[in-house]
C-alpha positions in Angstrom: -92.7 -50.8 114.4 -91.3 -49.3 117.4 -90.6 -45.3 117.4 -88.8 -43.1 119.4 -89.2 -38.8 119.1 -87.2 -36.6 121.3 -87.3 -32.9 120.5 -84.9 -30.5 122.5 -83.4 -27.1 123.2 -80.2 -26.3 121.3 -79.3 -23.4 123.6 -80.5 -25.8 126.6 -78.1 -28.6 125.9 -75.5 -25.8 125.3 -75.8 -24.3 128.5 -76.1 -27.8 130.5 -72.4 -28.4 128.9 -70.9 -25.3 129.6 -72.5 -25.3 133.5 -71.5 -28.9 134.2 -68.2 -30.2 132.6 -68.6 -33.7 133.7 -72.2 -34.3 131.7 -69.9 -34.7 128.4 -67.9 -37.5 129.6 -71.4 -39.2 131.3 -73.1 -38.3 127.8 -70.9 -38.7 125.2 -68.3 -41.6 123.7 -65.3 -40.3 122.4 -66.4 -40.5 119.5 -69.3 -38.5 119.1 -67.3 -35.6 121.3 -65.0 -35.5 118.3 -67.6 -35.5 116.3 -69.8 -32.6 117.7 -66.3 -30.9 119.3 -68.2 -27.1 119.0 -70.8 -27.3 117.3 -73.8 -26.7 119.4 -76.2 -28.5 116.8 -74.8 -31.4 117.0 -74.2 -32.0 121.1 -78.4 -31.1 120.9 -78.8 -33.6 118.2 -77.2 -36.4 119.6 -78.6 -36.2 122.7 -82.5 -35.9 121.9 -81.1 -39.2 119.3 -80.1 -40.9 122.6 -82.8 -39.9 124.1 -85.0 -41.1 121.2 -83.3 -44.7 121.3 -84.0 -44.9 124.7 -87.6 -44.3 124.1 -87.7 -47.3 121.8 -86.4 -49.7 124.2 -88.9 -48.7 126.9 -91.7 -49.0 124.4 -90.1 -52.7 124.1 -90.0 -53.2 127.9 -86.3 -54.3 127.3 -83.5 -53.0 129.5 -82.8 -49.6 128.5 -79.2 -48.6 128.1 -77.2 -45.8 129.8 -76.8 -42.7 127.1 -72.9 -43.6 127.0 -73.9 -47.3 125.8 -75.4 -45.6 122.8 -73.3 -44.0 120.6 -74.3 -42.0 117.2 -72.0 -42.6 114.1 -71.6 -40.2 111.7 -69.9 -40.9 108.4 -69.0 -38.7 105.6 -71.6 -39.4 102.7 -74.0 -41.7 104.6 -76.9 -41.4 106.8 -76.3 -41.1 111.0 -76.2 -44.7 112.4 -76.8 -45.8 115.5 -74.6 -48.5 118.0 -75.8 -49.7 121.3 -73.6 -51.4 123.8 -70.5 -51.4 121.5 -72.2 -53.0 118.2 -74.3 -51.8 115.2 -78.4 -51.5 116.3 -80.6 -52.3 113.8 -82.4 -48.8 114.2 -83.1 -46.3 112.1 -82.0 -42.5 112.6 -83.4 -39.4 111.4 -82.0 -36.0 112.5 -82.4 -32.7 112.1 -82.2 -29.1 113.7 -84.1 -25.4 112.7 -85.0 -22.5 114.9 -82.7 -23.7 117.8 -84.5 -27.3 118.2 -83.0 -30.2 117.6 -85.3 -33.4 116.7 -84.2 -37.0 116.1 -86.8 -40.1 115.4 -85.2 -44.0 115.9 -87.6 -46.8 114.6 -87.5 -50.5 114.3 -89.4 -53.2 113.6 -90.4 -54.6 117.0 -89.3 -58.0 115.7 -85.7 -56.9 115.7 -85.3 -54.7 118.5 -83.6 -57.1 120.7 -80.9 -58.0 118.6 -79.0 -55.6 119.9 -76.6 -57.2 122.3 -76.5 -56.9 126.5 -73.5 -55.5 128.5 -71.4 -58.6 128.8 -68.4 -57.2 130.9 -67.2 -60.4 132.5 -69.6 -62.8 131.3 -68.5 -66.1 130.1 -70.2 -69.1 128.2 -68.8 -72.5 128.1 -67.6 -74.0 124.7 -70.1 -75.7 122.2 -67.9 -77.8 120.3 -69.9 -79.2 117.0 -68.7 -82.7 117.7 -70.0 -82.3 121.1 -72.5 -85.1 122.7 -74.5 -85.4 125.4 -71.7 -86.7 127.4 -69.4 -83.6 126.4 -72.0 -81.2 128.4 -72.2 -82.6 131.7 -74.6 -84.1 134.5 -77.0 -82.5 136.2 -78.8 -83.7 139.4 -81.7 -82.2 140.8 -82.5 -82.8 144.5 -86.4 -81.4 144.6 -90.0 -81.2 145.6 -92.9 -82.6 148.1 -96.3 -83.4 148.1 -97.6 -80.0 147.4 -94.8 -78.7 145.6 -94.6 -80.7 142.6 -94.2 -77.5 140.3 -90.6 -76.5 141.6 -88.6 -79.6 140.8 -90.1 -79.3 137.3 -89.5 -75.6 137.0 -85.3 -76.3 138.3 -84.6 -79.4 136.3 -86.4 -78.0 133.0 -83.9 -74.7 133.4 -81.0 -77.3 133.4 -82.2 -79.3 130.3 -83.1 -76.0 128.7 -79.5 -74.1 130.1 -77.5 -76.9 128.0 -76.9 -79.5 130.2 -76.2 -82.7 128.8 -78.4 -84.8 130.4 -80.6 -84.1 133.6 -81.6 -86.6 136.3 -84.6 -85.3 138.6 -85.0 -87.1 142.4 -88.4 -86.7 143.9 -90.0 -88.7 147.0 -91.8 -91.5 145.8 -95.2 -89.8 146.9 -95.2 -87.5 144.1 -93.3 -89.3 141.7 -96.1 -90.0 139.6 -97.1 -86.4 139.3 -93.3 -85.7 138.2 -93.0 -88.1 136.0 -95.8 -87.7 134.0 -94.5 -84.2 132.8 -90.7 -85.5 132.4 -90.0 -86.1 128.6 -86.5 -85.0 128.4 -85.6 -85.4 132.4 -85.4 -88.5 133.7 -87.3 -88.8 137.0 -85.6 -90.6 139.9 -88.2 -91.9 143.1 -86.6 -91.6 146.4 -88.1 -93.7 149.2 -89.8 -91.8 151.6 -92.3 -94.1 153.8 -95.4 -91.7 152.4 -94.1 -88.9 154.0 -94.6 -87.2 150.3 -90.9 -85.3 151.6 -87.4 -86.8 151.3 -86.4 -88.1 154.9 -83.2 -90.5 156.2 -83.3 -92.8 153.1 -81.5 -89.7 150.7 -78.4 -90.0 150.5 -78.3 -93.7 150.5 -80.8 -94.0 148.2 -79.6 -91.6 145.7 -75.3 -92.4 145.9 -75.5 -93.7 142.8 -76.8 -90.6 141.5 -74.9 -88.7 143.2 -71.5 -90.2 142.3 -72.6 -89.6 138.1 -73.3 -86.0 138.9 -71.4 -83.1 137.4 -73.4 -80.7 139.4 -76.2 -81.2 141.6 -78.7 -78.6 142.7 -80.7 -78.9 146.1 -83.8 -77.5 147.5 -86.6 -76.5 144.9 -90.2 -77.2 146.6 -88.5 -79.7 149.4 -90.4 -78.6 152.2 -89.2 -77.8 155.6 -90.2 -80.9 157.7 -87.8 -82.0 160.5 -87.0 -85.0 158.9 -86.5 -83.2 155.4 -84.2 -81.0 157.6 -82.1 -83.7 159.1 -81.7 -85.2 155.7 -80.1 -82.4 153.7 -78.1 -81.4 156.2 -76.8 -85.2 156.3 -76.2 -84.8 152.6 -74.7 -81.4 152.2 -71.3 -82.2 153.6 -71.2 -85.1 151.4 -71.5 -83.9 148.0 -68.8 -84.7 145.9 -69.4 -82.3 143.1 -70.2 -78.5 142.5 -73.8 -77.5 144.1 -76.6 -75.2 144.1 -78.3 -74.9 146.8 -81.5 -73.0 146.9 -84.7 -72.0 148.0 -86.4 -74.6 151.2 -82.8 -75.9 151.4 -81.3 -72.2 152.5 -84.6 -71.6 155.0 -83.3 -75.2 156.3 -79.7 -74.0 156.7 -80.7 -70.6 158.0 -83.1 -72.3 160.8 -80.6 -74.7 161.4 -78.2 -72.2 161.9 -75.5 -75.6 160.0 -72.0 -74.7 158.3 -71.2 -74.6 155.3 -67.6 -75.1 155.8 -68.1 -78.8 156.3 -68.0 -80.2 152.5 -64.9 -80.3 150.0 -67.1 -79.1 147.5 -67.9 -75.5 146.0 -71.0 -74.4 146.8 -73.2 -71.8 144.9 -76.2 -70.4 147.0 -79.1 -68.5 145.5 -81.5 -66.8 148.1 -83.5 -63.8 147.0 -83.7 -61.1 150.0 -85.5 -62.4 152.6 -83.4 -65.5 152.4 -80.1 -64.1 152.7 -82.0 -62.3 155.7 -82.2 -65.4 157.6 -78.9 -66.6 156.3 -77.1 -63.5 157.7 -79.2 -62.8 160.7 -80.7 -59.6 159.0 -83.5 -57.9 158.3 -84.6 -57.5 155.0 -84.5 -54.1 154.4 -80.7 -54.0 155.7 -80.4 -56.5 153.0 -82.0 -54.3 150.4 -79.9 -51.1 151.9 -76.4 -52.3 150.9 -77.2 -55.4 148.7 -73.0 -55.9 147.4 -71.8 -55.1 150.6 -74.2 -58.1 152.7 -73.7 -60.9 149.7 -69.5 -59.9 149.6 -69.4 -60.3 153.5 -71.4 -63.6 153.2 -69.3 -65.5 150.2 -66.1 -64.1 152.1 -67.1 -65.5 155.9 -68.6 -68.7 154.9 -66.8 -69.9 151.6 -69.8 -70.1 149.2 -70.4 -68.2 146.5 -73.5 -65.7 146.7 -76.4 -64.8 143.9 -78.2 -62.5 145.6 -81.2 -62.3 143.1 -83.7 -58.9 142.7 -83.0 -55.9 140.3 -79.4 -55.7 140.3 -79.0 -59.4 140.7 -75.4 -59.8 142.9 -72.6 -62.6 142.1 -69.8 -62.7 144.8 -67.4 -64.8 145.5 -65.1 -66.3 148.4 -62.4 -64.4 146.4 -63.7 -61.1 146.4 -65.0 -61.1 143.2 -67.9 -59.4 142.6 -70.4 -59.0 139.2 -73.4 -56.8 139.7 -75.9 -57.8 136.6 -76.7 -54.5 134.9 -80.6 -55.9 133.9 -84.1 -54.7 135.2 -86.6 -57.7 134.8 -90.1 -56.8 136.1 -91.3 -59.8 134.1 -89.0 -62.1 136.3 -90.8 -61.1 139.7 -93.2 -64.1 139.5 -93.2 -67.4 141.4 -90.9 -70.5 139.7 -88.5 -68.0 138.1 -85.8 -68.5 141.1 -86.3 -72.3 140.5 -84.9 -71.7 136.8 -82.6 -70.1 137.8 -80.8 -72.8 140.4 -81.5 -75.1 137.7 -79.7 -73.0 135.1 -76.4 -72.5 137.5 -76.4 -75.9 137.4 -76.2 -76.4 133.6 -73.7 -74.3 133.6 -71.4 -75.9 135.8 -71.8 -79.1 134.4 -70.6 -78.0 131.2 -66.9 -77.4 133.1 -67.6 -73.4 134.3 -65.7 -72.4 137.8 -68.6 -71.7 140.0 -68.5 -67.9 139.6 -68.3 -67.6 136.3 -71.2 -70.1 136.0 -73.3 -68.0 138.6 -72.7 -64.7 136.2 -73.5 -66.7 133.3 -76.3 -67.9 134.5 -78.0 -64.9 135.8 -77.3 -62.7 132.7 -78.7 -65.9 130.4 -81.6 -66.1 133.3 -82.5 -62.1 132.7 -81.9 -61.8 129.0 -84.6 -64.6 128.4 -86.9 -62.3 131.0 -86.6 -59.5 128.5 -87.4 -61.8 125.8 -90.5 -62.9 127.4 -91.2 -59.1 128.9 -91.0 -57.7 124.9 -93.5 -60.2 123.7 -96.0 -60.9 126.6 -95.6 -57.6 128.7 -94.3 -56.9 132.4 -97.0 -58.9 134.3 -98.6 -61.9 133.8 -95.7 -63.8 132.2 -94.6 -67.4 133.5 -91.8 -69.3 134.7 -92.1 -72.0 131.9 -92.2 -68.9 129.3 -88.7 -68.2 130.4 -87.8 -71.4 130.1 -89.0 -71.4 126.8 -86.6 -68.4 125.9 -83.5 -69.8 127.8 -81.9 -71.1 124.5 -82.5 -68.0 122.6 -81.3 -65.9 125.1 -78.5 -68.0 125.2 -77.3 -68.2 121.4 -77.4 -64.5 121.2 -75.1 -64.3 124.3 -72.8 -66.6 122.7 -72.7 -64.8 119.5 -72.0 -61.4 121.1 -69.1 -62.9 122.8 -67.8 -64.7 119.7 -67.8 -61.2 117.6 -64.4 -59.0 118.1 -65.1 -56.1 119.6 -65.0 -52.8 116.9 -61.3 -51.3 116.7 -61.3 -47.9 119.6 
């Protein structure tokens, strides 16, 4: 059982309204300012309640929500109930007030804390029809690894499969096919010549057309490697891809070092680089990144015509457009090596099950983050794995999908 106590000043709260006319409307749904209107009591109440919910997701490590995403019901004849993010928490409320404190206690079993639902303003899923095959759901190619990264191509093709793509094909070099293979049930491993360089070289995009030409969406750059002959190869293949594509990881480094275009292909292209790769994409330090983190991705979609997921706290989704989705989640859990690679793989599932390339990026990062909470509630904020988020993926997603299927509550 999870429990949250706040205890607070009655005349405290009472003065903090009455000094600073704004905190209502920051604090408060309209609702619950109906609701407490004058009575002192109550403003105190409610807020040591918020206050009190917001202690229980932090004992969860789950994102915890802004006071005005949790509102306090109070019904004529029943006991105060409590709504987070628009829908009914499965929390329990007691409050009460004596001697000018006000107290409130929120518990719940720790099991069901998470079933409250995440902000999902602008997020959209793509449709699961029940006589839906594998065909229905889309291609994904995954364009990955080298001798010595063997883990990455796994990691990306793995958040596909597990993102709700309908069928996944994985192309490695031929040097470390057998150590793919070997841990590919569900994805079906592709060898790319690559004359024992253990890294794809010339031979790609001959070698893989066929592949290619069955994609729905193909993602590029997990664990290739940055060898010149690696470099010459993507960039051959880039401009060439016929379909949607996420490009990520060794494959931006390649672009950045390379200084190439991105204006040369027909197709939409989604790029993921966490902060030091969007340095070297946009000729920036780091920490100029970090300073204005909308501002750098919105300037980058806009000038070269791909669509940006800046990843970090706050992950960033901008496109071409102008449109621009800033993920409300804070994932310490995430922060571990492999979790980008699920990520590109998961942008691809997403877009292979018919998504435009934005709305597949948003989807993809608010699935991506909800499955980190999942994994930070049950195994705590360090230590967890890449493969445990993958794990989570579908969960994470189902609950999305249910959210967005339930009408939101009248006012």
């Amino acid at each position: 059982m999870l429990v949250g106590i706040d205890v607070v000043s009655v005349e405290r709260i009472a003065a903090v309204i009455e000094r600073r006319p704004g905190f209502v409307a920051r604090v408060y749904t309209p609702s619950e300012q109906h609701s407490c209107s004058r009575n002192t009591q109550r403003w105190a109440s409610t807020w040591a309640a918020k206050e009190a919910v917001r202690k229980v997701y932090a004992a969860a490590a789950l994102d915890i929500p802004a006071f005005a995403d949790i509102e306090v019901v109070r019904e004529t004849g029943a006991p105060p109930r409590v709504r987070v993010r628009r829908a009914d928490a499965p929390i329990s409320l007691s409050l009460t007030h004596d001697a000018g404190i006000a107290a409130a206690v929120a518990a719940v079993p720790e099991e069901q804390i998470d079933a409250a639902p995440p902000t999902l303003r602008g997020v959209h899923l793509a449709v699961r029809p029940d006589d839906g095959h594998k065909g229905t759901f889309g291609r994904v190619l995954v364009i990955a690894g080298s001798r010595g990264f063997t883990g990455a191509p796994l990691l990306a093709s793995l958040g596909a499969a597990r993102g709700g793509a309908g069928l996944v094909s994985l192309c490695v070099p031929e040097s470390i096919y057998p150590v793919v293979a070997t841990r590919c049930l569900e994805v079906m491993p592709v060898p790319v010549p690559d004359a024992g360089r253990g890294a794809f070289g010339r031979e790609l995009t001959e070698s893989i057309a066929d592949q290619i030409a069955r994609a729905d969406a193909i993602v590029a750059g997990p664990g290739l490697g940055r060898a010149p002959v690696t470099a010459d190869a993507l960039l051959e293949l880039l401009p060439a891809l016929p379909c949607p594509s996420v490009v990520d990881a060794d494959a931006l480094n390649i672009v950045a070092e390379r200084e190439a275009s991105w204006s040369r292909g027909a197709s939409p292209i989604v790029i993921t680089p966490h902060p030091a790769e969007m340095g070297r994409l946009a000729h920036l330090e780091t920490a100029v990144v970090q300073r204005d983190r909308r501002a750098v991705a919105s300037a980058y979609a806009r000038e070269h015509g791909v669509t940006v997921v800046l990843k970090g706290s706050g992950t960033i989704v901008a496109a071409p457009d102008g449109r621009v989705h800033v993920d409300s989640h804070r994932v310490v859990a995430l922060a571990t090596g492999g979790t980008g690679d699920v990520l590109a793989g998961l942008v691809g599932a997403m877009i292979a099950q018919g998504l435009d390339v934005f709305d597949a990026a948003v989807a993809a990062v608010t699935v991506h983050a909800e499955a980190g909470l999942r994994v930070q509630a049950r195994r705590g904020r360090a230590g967890a794995l890449a493969s445990d988020v993958i794990d989570e993926l579908p969960a994470a997603q189902e609950r999305i999908r249910r959210a967005l299927e339930t009408p939101a509550p009248a006012g």
